[in-house]
C-alpha positions, 0 to 999 in steps of 0.5 A, a space after each residue: 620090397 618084394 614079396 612080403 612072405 619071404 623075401 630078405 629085402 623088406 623094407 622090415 600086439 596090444 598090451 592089456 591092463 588088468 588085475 589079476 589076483 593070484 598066489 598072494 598078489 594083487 594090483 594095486 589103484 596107486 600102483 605107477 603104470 609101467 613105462 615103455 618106449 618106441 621108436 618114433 623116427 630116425 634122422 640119418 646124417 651123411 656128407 649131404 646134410 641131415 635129413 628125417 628117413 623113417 617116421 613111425 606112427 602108433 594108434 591110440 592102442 599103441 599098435 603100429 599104424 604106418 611106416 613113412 620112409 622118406 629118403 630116396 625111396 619115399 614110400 609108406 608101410 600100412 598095417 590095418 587090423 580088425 575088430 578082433 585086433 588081427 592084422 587084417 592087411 598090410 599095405 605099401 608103395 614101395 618103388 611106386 608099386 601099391 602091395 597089398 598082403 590080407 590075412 585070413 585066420 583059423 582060430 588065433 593062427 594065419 590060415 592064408 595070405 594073398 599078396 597082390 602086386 605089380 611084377 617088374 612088367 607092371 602085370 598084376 599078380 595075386 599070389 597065395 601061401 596057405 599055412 599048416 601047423 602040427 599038433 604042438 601048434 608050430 608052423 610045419 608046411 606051406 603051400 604058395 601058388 600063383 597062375 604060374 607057380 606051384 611050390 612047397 615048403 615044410 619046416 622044423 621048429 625048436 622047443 621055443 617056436 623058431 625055425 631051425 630048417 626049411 626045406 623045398 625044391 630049391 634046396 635047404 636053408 638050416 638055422 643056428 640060434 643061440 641061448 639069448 635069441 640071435 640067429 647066428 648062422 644060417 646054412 643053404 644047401 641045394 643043387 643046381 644044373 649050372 654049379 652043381 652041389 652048393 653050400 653057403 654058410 652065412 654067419 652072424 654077430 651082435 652088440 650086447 644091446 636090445 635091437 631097435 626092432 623090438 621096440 616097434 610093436 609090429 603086429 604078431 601075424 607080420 613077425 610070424 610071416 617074417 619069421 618063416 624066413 629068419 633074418 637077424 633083424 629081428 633077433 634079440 641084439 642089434 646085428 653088427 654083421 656086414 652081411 645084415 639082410 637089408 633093413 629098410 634105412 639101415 641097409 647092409 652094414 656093418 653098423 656100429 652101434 656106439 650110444 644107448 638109452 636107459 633101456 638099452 636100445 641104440 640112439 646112434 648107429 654109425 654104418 660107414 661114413 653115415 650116422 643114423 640117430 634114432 629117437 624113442 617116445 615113452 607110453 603106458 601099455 
């Protein structure tokens, strides 16, 4: 895991019960609570034997607390809220390097984000991207800097929130979703001194299953920096593409999604010669 913002390597909202009365329905004291599932661990099982990889924790809100990894990589994902219940920061250990990523909000919306971190000579970094959204409330532009780096993107959303373009100094990076909410294509166009003009389409195809990310409530402000830089892990299928961005314990694919329970989440994955079973807990929101 790099930078929490926009990296494609990454390791990667409280539900509240009221009763609201309106157009002639009420909720009702004998009514059955609606139950949910989650993800609590995965077990991966290749030609060394058996063996726990991802253990996900929750709150008593049902909000995610912390991510343990515990394969090769052992380290721990922590997300902190606030009062208010924003995700005030996210913290991980990843390749022995602390991170920490805080949140500073205007209103309901991400005004800036500082990511602190260890860069590769083990110097500490504090870098910075400041949001900007347009009078639909869609996020528009950023502005990420550091001591050394200076640079901007703006972006175009759809009518649904997602981004469909981003473009920069490096170049343009165009997205195709399609009518269930699964990136398709992604498109990066730009020019480089050493090749010149360049064009690289990536594209992408899915299961009829719910992808397993969904059912991880990760904090609202963490999927909105993460969907700056769509990836299909968090589309509306599970992505059976062999181009899959790195999902933490999943890796690259291609991935078989072969079992599923009643909510049409995936039990069993199978990416290569290793199988990955995938066990869900039941709540109330």
């Amino acid at each position: 895991m790099k930078r929490l913002y926009f990296k494609k390597r990454l390791v990667p909202s409280i539900v509240a019960i009221c009763c609201l009365t309106f157009i002639g329905f009420s909720c009702k004291k004998d009514e059955t609570p609606e139950t949910k599932l989650h993800l609590l661990n995965v077990v991966r099982t290749d030609w060394q034997g058996s063996k726990e990889v991802a253990v996900y924790n929750y709150d008593k809100m049902n909000r995610l607390r912390d991510i343990k990894h515990t394969d090769e990589t052992d380290y721990i994902e922590i997300f902190n809220y606030s009062p208010d219940g924003k995700l005030s920061s996210y913290e991980s250990d990843f390749d022995h390097r602390y991170r920490e990523s805080t949140f500073q909000y205007d209103g309901e919306k991400v005004d800036y984000a500082v990511f602190n971190y260890a860069n590769n000579e083990h110097v500490q970094m504090s870098d910075t991207a400041f949001y900007s959204y347009g009078p639909d409330g869609k996020i528009s532009h950023m502005v990420f800097r550091n001591n050394y780096i200076y640079s901007e993107l703006n972006y175009i959303c759809d009518e649904k929130g997602r981004v469909i373009s981003y473009t920069g100094s490096g170049g343009t990076a165009v997205f195709l979703w399609d009518d269930a909410g699964n990136l398709v294509k992604r498109t990066d166009k730009g020019f480089t001194s050493e090749t010149g003009y360049y064009e690289i389409e990536t594209d992408f195809k899915y299961d009829s299953g719910n992808n397993f990310n969904l059912s991880i409530p990760y904090p609202a402000e963490f999927l909105f920096i993460r969907s700056l830089s769509p990836s299909p892990n968090f589309s509306r299928n599970n992505c059976v593409s062999e181009n899959l961005y790195d999902n933490s314990w999943l890796g690259r694919g291609p991935a078989v999604f072969s079992e599923y329970n009643s909510a049409g989440y995936p039990t069993k994955i199978i990416s290569g010669e290793t199988t990955f079973i995938l066990t869900y807990g039941e709540y109330i929101p």
